[in-house]
KEZA-437568 format. One record per residue (C-alpha): residue in one letter; residue number from 1; x, y, z. Coordinates in pm, whole numbers, plus 50000, padded with zeros to 5 digits. Last residue first. Layout:
BEGIN
   type   seq      c1      c2      c3
      a   NUM       X       Y       Z
...
This chain:
BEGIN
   type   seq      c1      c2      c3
      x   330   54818   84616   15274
      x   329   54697   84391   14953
      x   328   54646   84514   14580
      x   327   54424   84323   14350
      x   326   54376   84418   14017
      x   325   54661   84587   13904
      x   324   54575   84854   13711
      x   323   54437   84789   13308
      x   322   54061   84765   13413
      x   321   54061   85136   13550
      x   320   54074   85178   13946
      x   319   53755   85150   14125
      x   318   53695   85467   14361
      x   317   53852   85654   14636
      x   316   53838   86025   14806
      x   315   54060   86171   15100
      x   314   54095   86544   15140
      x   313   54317   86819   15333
      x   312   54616   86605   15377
      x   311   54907   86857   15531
      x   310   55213   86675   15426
      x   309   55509   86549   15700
      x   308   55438   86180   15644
      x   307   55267   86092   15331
      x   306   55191   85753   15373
      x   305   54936   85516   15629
      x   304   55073   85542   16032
      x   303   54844   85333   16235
      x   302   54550   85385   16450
      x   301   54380   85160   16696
      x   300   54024   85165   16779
      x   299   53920   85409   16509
      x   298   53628   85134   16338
      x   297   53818   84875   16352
      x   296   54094   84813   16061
      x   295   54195   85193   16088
      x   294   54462   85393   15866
      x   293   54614   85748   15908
      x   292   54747   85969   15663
      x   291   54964   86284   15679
      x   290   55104   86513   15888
      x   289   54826   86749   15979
      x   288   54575   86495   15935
      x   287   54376   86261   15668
      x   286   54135   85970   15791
      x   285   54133   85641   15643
      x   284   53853   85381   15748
      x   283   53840   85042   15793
      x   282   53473   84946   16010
      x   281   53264   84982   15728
      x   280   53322   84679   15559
      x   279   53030   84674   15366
      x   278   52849   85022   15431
      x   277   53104   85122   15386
      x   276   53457   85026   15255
      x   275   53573   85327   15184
      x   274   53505   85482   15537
      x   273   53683   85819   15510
      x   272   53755   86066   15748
      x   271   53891   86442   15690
      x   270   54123   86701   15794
      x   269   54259   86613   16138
      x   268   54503   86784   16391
      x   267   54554   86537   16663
      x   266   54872   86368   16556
      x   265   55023   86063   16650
      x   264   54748   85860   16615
      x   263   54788   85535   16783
      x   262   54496   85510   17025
      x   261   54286   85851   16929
      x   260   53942   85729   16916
      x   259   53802   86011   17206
      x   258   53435   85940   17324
      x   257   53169   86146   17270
      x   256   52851   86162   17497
      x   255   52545   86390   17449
      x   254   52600   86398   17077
      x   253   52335   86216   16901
      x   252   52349   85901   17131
      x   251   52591   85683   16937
      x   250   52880   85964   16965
      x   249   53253   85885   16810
      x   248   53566   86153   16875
      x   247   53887   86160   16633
      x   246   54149   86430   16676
      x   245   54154   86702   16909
      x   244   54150   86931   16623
      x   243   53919   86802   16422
      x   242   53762   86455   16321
      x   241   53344   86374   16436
      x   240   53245   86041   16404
      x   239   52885   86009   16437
      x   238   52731   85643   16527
      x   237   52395   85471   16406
      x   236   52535   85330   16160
      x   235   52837   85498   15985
      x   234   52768   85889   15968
      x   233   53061   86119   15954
      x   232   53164   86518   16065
      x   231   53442   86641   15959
      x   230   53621   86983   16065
      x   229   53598   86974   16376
      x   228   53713   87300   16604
      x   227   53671   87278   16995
      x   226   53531   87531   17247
      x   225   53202   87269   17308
      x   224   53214   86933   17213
      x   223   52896   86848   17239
      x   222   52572   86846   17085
      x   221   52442   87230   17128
      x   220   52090   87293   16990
      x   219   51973   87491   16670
      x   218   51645   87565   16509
      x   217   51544   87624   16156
      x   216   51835   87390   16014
      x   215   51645   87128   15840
      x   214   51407   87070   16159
      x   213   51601   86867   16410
      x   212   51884   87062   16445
      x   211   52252   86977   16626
      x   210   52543   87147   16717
      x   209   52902   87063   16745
      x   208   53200   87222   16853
      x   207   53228   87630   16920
      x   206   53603   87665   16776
      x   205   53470   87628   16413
      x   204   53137   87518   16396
      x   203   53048   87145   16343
      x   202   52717   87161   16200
      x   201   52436   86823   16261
      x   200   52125   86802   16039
      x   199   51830   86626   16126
      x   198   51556   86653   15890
      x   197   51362   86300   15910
      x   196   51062   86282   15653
      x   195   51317   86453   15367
      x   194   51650   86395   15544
      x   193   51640   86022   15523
      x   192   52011   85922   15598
      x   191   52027   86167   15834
      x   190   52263   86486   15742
      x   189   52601   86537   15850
      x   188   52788   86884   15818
      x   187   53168   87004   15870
      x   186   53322   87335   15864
      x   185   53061   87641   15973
      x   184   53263   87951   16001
      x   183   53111   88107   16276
      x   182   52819   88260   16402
      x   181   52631   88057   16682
      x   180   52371   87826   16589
      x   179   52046   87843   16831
      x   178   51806   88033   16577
      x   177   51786   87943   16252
      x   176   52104   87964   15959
      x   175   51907   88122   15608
      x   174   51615   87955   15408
      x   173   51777   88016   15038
      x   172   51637   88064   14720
      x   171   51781   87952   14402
      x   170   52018   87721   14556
      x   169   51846   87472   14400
      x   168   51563   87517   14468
      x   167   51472   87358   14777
      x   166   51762   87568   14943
      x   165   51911   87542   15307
      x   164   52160   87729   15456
      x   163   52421   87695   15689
      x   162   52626   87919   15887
      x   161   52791   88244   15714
      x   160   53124   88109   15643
      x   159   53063   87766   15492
      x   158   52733   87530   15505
      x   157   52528   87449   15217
      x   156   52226   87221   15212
      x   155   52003   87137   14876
      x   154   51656   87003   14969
      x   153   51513   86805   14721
      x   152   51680   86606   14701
      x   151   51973   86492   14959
      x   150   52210   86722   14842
      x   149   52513   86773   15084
      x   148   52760   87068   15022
      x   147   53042   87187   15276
      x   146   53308   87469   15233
      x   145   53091   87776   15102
      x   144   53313   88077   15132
      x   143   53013   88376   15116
      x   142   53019   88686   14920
      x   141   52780   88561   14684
      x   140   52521   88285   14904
      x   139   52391   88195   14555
      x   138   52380   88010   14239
      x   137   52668   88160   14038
      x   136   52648   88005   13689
      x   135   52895   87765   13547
      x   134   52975   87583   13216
      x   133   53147   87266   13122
      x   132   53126   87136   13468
      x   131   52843   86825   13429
      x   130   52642   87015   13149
      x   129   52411   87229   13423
      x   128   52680   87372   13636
      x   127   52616   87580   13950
      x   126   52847   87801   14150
      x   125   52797   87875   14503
      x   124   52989   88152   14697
      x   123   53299   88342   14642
      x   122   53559   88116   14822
      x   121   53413   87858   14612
      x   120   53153   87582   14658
      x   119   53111   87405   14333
      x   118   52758   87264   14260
      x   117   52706   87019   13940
      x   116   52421   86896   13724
      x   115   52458   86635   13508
      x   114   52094   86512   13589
      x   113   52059   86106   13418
      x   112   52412   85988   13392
      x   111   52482   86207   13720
      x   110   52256   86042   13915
      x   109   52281   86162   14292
      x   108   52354   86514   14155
      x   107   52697   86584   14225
      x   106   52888   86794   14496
      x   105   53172   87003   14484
      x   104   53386   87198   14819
      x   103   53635   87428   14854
      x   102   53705   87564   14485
      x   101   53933   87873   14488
      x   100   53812   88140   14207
      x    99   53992   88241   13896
      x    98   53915   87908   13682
      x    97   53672   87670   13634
      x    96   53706   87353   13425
      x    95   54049   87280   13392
      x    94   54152   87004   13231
      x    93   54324   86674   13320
      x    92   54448   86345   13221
      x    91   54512   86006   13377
      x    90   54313   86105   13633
      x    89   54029   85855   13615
      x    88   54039   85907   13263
      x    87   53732   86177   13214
      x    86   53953   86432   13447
      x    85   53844   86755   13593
      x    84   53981   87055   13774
      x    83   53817   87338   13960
      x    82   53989   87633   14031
      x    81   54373   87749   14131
      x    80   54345   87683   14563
      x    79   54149   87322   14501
      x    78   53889   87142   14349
      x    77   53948   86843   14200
      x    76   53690   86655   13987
      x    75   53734   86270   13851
      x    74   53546   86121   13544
      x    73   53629   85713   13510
      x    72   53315   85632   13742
      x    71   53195   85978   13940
      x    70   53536   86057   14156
      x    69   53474   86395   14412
      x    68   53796   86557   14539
      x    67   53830   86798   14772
      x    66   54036   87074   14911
      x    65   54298   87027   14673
      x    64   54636   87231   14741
      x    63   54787   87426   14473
      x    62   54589   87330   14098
      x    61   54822   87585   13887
      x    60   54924   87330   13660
      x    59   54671   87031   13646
      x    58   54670   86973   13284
      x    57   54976   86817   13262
      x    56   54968   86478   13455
      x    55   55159   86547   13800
      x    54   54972   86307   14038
      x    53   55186   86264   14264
      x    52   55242   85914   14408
      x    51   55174   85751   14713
      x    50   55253   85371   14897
      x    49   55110   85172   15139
      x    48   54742   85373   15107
      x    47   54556   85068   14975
      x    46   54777   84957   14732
      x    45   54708   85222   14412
      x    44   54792   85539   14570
      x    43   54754   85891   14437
      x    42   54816   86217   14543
      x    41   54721   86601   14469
      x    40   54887   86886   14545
      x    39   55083   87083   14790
      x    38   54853   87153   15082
      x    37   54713   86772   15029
      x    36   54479   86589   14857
      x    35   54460   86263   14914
      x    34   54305   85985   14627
      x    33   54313   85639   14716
      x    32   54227   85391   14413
      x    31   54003   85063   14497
      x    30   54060   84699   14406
      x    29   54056   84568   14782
      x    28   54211   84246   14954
      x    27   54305   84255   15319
      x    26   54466   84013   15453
      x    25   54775   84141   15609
      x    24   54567   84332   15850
      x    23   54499   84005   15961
      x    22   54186   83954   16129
      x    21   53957   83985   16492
      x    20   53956   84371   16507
      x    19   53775   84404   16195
      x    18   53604   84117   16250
      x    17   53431   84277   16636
      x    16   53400   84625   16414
      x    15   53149   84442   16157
      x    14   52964   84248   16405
      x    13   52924   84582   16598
      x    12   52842   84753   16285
      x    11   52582   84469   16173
      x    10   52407   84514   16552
      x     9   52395   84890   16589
      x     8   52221   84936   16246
      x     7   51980   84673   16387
      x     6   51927   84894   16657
      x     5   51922   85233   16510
      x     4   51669   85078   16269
      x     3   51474   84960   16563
      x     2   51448   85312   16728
      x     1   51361   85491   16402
């Protein structure tokens, strides 16, 4: 564990020492942005410079998008009217699940092989064998379930009553331990090997974050204490965490955190995205209270990226279809 924590350490300091190093100007990707935002969904083809709604019929009713999940050319959206899919990468759109808000939806880690599908609702879990085309409930009813992460087998769910953990599916559930104060649980991280290594972090809202080493059956602060985030993000062996005291970054599991806020005007944050990982991890996007920010390094300096005066909720990306431009430049 130790040396992959150090070798992790070394690439991502090579990678943030580039990052710092170029042009902005340079660089060269072939990826869609996706925000979603308190009043719909958004789309930007050069790298966050510019945004356009995405106002394809078909996505009446949507309100503001809590998350968006792209699988190849099929796109979800889940947001304040349902759950909302597209097999065009959002050229189109139907909707798949209706009279419930959708929070949070998670794929299987192969969806070409399992098309099964979780949708965290305001009403608890939903589960879709056929890739969205029908739904079952699947537990915690009653419960607004915000976060999913499924590692395999275990299938972890964190929302209004704390986080649980299910190794069926969300069949059966093994309930918040001891140690994690009640509260609307908004953010999760797992380890990257959660089966032989089950540490699990839970940012909970206006307690800060706390940390497990046993899949949730025991509880420790890590940090942060009286504040609200509402992300929480693995790249290397460092944890971002985004909220409402804007971006903080750990590399010893929570005892320290230090504040990445150089350039961003606003401290209320939604979400942070590393596209570019584990590549170029160091660029990341991260979506506030009035709209996006960009970083070249890792959350060193911050920069102004589009829709200025929206709430952005979500970010999400993936290869644009062949006939877009192919190479867009910031």
């Amino acid at each position: 564990m130790a040396r992959r924590i150090a070798a992790a350490a070394l690439l991502l300091g090579a990678t943030l020492a580039a990052a710092q190093t170029r042009d902005r100007g340079a660089v060269v990707t072939t990826l869609t942005l996706f925000a979603g935002t308190d009043r719909g969904l958004y789309r930007s083809h050069n790298w966050g410079l510019d945004w356009e709604p995405v106002q394809q019929a078909g996505l009446e009713g949507l309100g503001a998008v809590h998350q968006v999940l792209p699988i190849g050319p099929r796109v979800y959206a889940g947001g304040d009217g349902g759950l909302y899919l597209s097999d065009d990468f959002g050229a189109t759109w139907s909707r798949a699940l209706a009279g419930t808000t959708v929070l949070s939806v998670l794929s299987s880690r192969y969806p070409t092989a399992d098309p099964t599908l979780f949708a965290g609702t305001t009403e608890g879990l939903v589960r879709s064998p056929d890739a969205g085309r029908t739904f079952r409930a699947a537990g915690l009813r009653g419960s607004a379930v915000r976060r999913l992460e499924w590692p395999g087998p275990a299938l972890v769910m964190a929302g209004s009553n704390g986080v649980a953990v299910s190794s069926d599916g969300g069949a059966t559930l093994q309930p918040s331990g001891s140690g994690l104060p009640p509260g609307n649980v908004l953010a999760i991280a797992l380890s990257s090997y959660f089966s032989i290594d089950p540490v699990l972090f839970a940012g909970v809202e206006e307690k800060g974050v706390h940390r497990s080493p046993d899949a949730g059956q025991t509880w420790l602060p890590a940090g942060l204490g009286g504040e609200t985030v509402r992300d929480l993000v693995w790249l290397g062996p460092f944890l971002y965490a985004a909220g409402d005291m804007g971006v903080r970054r750990t590399e010893d599991l929570g005892r320290n955190w230090t504040a990445l806020n150089e350039g961003l005007k606003v401290a209320k944050s939604y979400q942070l995205m590393f596209p570019l990982a584990p590549a170029a991890g160091a660029e990341a996007f991260l979506g506030t209270e009035d709209g996006v920010f960009h970083t070249p390094d890792g959350g060193l300096h911050w920069n102004g990226s589009g829709l200025k005066g929206r709430r952005v909720l979500c970010l999400a990306t993936f290869p644009p279809p062949v006939e877009d431009p192919l190479v867009k430049r910031r």
